[in-house]
FIROBA-188404 format. One record per residue (C-alpha): residue in one letter; x, y, z; residue number from 0. Coordinates in nm, 4 decimals. Layout:
> resn/u/v/w/resi
> A/X/Y/Z/NUM
...
REM end
This chain:
> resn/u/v/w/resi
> X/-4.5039/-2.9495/4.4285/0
> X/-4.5540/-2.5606/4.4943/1
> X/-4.4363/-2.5573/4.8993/2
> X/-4.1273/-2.4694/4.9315/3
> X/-3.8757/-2.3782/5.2200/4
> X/-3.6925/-2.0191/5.1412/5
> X/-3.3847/-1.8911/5.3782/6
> X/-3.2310/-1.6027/5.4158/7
> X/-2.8741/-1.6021/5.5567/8
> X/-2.7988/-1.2635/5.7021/9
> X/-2.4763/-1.1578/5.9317/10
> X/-2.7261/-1.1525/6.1985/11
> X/-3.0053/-1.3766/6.1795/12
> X/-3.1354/-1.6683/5.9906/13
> X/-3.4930/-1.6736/5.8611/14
> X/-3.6467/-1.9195/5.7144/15
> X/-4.0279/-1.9870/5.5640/16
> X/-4.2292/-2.1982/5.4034/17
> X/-4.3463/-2.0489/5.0675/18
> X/-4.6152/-2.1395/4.8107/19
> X/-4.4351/-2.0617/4.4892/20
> X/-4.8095/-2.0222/4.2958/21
> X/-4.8967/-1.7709/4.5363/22
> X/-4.6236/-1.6170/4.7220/23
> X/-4.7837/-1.6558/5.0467/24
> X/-4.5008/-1.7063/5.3213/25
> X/-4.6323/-1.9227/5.6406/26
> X/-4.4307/-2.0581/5.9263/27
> X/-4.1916/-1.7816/5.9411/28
> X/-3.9166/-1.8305/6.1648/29
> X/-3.5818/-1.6203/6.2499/30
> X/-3.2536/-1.7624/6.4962/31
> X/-2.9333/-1.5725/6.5607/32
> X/-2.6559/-1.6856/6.2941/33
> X/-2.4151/-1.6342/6.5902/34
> X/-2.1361/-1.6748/6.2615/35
> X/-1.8358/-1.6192/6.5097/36
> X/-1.9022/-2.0302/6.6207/37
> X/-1.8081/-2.1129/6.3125/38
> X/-1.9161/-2.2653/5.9432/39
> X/-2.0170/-2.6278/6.0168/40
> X/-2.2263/-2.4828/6.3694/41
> X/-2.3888/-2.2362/6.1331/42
> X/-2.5109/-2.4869/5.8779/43
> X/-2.6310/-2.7164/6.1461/44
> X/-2.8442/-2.4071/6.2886/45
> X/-2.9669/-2.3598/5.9489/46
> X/-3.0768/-2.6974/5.8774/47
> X/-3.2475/-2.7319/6.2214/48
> X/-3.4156/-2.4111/6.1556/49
> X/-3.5363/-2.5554/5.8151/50
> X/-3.7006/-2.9081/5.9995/51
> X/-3.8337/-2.6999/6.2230/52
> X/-3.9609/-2.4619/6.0037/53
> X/-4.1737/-2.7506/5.8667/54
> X/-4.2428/-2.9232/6.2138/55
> X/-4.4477/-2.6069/6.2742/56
> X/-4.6374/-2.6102/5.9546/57
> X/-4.7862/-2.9678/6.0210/58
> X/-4.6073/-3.0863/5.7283/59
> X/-4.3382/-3.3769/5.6438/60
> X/-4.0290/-3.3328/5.5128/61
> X/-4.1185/-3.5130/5.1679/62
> X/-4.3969/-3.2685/5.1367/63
> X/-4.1475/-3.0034/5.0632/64
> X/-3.9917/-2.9618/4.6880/65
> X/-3.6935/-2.8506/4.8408/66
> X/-3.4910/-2.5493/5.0031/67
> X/-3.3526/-2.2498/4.8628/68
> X/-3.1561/-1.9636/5.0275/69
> X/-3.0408/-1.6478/5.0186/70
> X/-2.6637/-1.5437/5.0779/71
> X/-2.4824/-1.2237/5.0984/72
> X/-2.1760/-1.2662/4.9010/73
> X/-2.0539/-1.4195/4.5795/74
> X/-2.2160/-1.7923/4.5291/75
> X/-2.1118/-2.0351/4.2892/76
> X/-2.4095/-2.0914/4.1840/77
> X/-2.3981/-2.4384/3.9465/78
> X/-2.2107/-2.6134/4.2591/79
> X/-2.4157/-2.4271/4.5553/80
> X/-2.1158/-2.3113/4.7065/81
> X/-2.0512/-1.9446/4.8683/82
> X/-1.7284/-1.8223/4.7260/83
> X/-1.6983/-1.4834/4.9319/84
> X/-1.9502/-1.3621/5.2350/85
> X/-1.8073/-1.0506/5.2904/86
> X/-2.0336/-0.9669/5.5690/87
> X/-2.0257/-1.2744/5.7750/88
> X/-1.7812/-1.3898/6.0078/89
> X/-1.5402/-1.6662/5.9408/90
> X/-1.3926/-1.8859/5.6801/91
> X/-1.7003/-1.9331/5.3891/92
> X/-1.4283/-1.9892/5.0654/93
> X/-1.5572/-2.2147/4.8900/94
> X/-1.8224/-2.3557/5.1285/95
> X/-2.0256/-2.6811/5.0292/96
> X/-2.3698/-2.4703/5.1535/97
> X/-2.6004/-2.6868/4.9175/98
> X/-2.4589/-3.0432/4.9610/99
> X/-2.4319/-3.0077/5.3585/100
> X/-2.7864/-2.8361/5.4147/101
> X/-2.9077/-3.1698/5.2049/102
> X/-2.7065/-3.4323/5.3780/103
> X/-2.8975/-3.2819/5.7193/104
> X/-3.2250/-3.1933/5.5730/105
> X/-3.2803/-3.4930/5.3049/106
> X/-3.3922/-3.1903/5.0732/107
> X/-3.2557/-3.0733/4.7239/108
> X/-3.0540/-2.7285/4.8245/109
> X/-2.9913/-2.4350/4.5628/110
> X/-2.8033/-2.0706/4.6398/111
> X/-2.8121/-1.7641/4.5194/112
> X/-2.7463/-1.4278/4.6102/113
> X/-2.9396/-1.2257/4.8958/114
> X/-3.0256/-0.9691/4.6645/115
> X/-3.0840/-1.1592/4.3448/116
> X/-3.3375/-1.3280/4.5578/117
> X/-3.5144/-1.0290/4.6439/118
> X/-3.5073/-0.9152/4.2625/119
> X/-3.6822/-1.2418/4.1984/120
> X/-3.9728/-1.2289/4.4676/121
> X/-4.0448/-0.8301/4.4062/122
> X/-4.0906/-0.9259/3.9956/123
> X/-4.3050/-1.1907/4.0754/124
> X/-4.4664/-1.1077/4.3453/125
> X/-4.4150/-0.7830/4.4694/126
> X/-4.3393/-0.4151/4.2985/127
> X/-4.2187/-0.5669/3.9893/128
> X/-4.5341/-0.7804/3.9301/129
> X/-4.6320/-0.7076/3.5359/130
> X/-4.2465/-0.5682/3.4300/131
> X/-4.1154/-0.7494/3.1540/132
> X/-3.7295/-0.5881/3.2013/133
> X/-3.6610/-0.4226/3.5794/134
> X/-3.3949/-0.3428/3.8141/135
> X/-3.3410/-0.3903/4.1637/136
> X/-3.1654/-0.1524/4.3897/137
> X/-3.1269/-0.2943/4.7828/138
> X/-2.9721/-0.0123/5.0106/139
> X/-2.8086/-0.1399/5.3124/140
> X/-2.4597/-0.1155/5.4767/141
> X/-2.3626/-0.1943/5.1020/142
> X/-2.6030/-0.1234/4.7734/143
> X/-2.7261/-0.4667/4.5939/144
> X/-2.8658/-0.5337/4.3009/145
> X/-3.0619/-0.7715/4.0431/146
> X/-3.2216/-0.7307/3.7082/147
> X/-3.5043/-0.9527/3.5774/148
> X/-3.4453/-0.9302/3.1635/149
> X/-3.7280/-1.0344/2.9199/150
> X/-3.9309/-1.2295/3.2188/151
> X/-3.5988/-1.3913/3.3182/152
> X/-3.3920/-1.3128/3.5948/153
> X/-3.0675/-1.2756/3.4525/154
> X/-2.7553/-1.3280/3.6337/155
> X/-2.4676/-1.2900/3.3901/156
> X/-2.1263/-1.4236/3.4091/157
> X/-2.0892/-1.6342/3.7204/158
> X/-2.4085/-1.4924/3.8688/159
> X/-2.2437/-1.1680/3.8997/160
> X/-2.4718/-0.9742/3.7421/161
> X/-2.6702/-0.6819/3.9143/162
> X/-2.4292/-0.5735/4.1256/163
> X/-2.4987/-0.1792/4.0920/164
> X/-2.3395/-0.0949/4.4244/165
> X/-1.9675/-0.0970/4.2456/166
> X/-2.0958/0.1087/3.9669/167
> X/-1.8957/0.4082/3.9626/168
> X/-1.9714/0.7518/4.0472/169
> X/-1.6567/0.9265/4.0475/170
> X/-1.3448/0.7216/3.9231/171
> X/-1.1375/0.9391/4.1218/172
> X/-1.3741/0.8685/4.4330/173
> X/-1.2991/0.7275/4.8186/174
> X/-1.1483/0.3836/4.8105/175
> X/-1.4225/0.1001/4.8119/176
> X/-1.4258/-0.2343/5.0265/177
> X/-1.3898/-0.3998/4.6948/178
> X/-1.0891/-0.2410/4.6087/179
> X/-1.2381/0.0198/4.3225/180
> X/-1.2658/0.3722/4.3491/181
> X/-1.5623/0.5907/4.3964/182
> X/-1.8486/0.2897/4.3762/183
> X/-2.2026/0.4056/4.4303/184
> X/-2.2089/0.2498/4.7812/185
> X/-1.9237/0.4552/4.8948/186
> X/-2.2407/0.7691/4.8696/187
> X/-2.5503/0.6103/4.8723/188
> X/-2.5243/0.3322/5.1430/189
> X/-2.6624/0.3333/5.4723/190
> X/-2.2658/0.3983/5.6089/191
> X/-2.2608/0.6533/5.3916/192
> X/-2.5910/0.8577/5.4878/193
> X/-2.4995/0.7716/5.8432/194
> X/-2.1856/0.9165/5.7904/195
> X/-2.2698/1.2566/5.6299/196
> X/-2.5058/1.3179/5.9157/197
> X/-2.2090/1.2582/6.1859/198
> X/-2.0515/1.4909/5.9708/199
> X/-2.3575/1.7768/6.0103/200
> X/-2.3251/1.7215/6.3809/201
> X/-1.9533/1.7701/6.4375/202
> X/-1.9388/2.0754/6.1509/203
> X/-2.1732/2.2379/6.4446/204
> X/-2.4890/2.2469/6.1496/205
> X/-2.8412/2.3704/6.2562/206
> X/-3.0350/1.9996/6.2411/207
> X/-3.1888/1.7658/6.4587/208
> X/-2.9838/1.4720/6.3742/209
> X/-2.7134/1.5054/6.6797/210
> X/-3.0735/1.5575/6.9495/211
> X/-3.2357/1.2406/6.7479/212
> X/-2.9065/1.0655/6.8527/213
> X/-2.8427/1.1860/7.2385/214
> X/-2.6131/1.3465/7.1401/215
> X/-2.3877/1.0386/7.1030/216
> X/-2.2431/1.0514/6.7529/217
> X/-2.1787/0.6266/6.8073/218
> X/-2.5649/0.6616/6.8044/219
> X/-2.5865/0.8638/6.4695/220
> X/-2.7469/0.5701/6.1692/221
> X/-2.9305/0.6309/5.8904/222
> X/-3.2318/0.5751/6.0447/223
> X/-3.1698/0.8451/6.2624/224
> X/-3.1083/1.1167/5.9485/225
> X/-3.4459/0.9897/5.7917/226
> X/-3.6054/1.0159/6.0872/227
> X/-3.4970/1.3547/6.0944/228
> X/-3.5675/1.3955/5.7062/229
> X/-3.8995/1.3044/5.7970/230
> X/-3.9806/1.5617/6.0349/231
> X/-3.8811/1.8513/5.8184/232
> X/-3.5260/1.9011/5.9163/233
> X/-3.3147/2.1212/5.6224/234
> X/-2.9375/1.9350/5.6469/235
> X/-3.1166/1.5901/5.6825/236
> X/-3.2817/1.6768/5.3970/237
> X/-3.0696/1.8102/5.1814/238
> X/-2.8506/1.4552/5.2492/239
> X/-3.1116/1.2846/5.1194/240
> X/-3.1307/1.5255/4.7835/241
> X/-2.7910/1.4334/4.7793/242
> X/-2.7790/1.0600/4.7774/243
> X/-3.1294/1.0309/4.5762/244
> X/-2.8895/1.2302/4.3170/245
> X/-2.6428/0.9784/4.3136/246
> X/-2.8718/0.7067/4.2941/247
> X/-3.0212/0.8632/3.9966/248
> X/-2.6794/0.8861/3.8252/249
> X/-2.6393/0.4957/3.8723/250
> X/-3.0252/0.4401/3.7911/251
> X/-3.0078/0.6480/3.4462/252
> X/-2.7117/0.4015/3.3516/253
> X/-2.8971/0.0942/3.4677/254
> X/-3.2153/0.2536/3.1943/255
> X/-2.9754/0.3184/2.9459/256
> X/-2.8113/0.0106/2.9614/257
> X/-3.1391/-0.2469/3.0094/258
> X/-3.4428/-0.0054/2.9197/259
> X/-3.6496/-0.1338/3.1898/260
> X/-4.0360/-0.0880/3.2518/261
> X/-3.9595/-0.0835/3.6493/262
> X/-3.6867/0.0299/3.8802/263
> X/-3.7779/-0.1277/4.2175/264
> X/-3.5525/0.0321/4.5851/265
> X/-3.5641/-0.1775/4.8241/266
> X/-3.3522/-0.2452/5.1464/267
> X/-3.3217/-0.0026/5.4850/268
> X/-3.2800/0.2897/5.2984/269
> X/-3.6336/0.3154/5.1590/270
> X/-3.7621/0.4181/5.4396/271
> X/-3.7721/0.7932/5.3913/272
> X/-3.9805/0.6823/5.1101/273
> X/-4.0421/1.0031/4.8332/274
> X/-3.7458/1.1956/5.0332/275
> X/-3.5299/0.9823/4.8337/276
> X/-3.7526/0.8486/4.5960/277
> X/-3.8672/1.1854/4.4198/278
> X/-3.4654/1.3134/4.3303/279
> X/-3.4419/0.9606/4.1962/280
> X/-3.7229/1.0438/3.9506/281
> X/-3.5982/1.4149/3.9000/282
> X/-3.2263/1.3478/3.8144/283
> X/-3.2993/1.0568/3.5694/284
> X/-3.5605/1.2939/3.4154/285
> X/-3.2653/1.4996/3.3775/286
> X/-2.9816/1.2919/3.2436/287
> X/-3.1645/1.0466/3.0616/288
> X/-3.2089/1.1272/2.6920/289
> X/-3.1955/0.8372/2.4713/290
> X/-3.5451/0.6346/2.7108/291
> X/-3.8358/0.7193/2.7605/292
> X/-3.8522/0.8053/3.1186/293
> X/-4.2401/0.8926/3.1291/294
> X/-4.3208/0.5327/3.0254/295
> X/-4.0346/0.4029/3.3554/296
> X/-4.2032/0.3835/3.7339/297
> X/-3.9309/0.4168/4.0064/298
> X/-4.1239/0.2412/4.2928/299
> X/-4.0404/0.1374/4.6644/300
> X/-4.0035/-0.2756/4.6473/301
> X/-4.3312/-0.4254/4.8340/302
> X/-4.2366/-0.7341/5.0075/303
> X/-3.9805/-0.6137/5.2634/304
> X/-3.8153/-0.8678/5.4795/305
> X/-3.9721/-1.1753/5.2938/306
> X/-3.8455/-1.0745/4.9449/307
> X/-3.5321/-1.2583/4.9767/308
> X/-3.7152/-1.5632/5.1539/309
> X/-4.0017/-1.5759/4.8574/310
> X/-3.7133/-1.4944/4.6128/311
> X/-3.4772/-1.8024/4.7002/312
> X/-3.7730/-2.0349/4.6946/313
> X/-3.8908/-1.9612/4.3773/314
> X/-3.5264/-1.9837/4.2567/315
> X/-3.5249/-2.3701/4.4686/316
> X/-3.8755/-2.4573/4.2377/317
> X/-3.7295/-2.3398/3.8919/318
> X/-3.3975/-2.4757/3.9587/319
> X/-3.5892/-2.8140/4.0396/320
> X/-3.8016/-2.8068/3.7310/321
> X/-3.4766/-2.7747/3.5101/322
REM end
């Protein structure tokens, strides 16, 4: 049975499709607040409505489906389909029974995995990763996740735990990180992080459009708004991005070093300032890379944007069936 139902759990919303997994093709797309701050059990009930209704619109029946899989922002036990840590989503989700509940409302087999791990899966298949035999994803967002598809398989390590690039380190004398580490990647190269060196600009009284793009109220300063300025040609915005391509890079070369991929795919908010951050990617791992072959690696912006993680967690649902 290729039609299956892929959901994406985010801090804000909830979106949910209906994917062929031969194809890729996403139909019946549907997004509802997560409103997390009503709690666990009123979240999975919103989740599992938005999954019947999902395939109320598409005409189909609930046995038509091969099942559900989603995509979660945290640590998941994978083998039991629990979420062990959501660090980005209100409430108590220790050790949540995600899977088993989302079944007992739906009637459908239920299978987690991480948001980003997701999205690694959908770009190699279908997206920017179509043909690589060994990649890397990088997702920039208010933190930096990652997955890496290994000889045609995704590969998630010990505990699922692989991939996770953002807590690389940069600097091991760096700024504290939310996970407790010093000087992770995410702590430079995060949207936070890009947001934050542009507030910085403003208030040091820099020459740059940033603080105008803004109102002039710094609350209003994103990294949006320092691409945007990028974009249009402005020097400090810029020279940011030179900055946090360079860091990227650092982490990248490691990631080739490490894996020798064909493809290194960045996805997530930050890839909107497209070759602004994509082209010191290229130039600092031509630099520090020495033992690969960097001519023969494409650094490439990921292809399926917001449906990644939905086409990603239902191709995980069908190959987690077939087993």
């Amino acid at each position: 049975m290729a039609k299956y139902i892929g959901g994406d759990l985010g801090g804000t919303n909830v979106r949910a499709g209906i994917v062929d997994t031969e194809t890729g093709v996403v139909t019946n797309l549907i997004s509802v607040p997560t409103i997390a701050r009503e709690g666990q059990e009123a979240v999975l009930h919103r989740m599992a409505d938005l999954f019947l209704n999902v395939i109320k619109s598409s005409g189909h029946k609930v046995e038509d489906i091969g099942g559900v899989g989603i995509g979660a922002p945290g640590s998941i036990d994978i083998e039991n389909g629990r979420t062990i840590f959501l660090p980005n989503l209100y409430g108590h989700w220790e050790n949540a029974p995600v899977a088993d509940k989302i079944k007992e409302y739906t009637g459908l087999k239920t299978y987690l995995l991480n948001d980003v791990r997701a999205i690694t899966f959908g770009e190699w298949k279908f997206g920017a990763g179509r043909g690589a035999r060994t990649m890397a994803v990088y997702a920039i967002g208010t933190g930096i996740g990652g997955g890496m598809v290994i000889d045609n398989q995704l590969h998630l390590g010990l505990d699922g735990t692989a991939g996770e690039v953002g807590h690389t380190m940069i600097d091991y004398n760096g700024p504290l990180c939310g996970c407790g580490n010093h000087g992770c990647l995410e702590m430079y190269a995060s949207s936070p992080a890009i947001a934050a060196a542009g507030l910085k600009a403003v208030v040091q009284g820099w020459t740059t459009k940033i603080g105008e793009l803004a109102g002039y109220d710094l609350n209003k300063i994103t990294a949006k708004t320092v691409s945007t300025a990028a974009l249009m040609g402005d020097p400090v915005a810029r020279e940011i991005y030179e900055k946090v391509g360079f860091y990227l890079g650092i982490a990248i070369s490691n990631t080739i070093l490490t894996i020798a991929p064909d493809k290194i795919v960045i996805g997530g908010g930050g890839v909107q300032a497209g070759d602004l951050l994509l082209e010191p990617i290229r130039k600092t791992i031509k630099e520090r890379v020495k033992m690969a072959n960097v001519d023969k690696i494409s650094v490439v912006p990921a292809e399926l944007g917001d449906n990644g993680g939905v086409i990603g967690s239902a191709l995980w649902a069908y190959q987690r069936n077939q087993a």
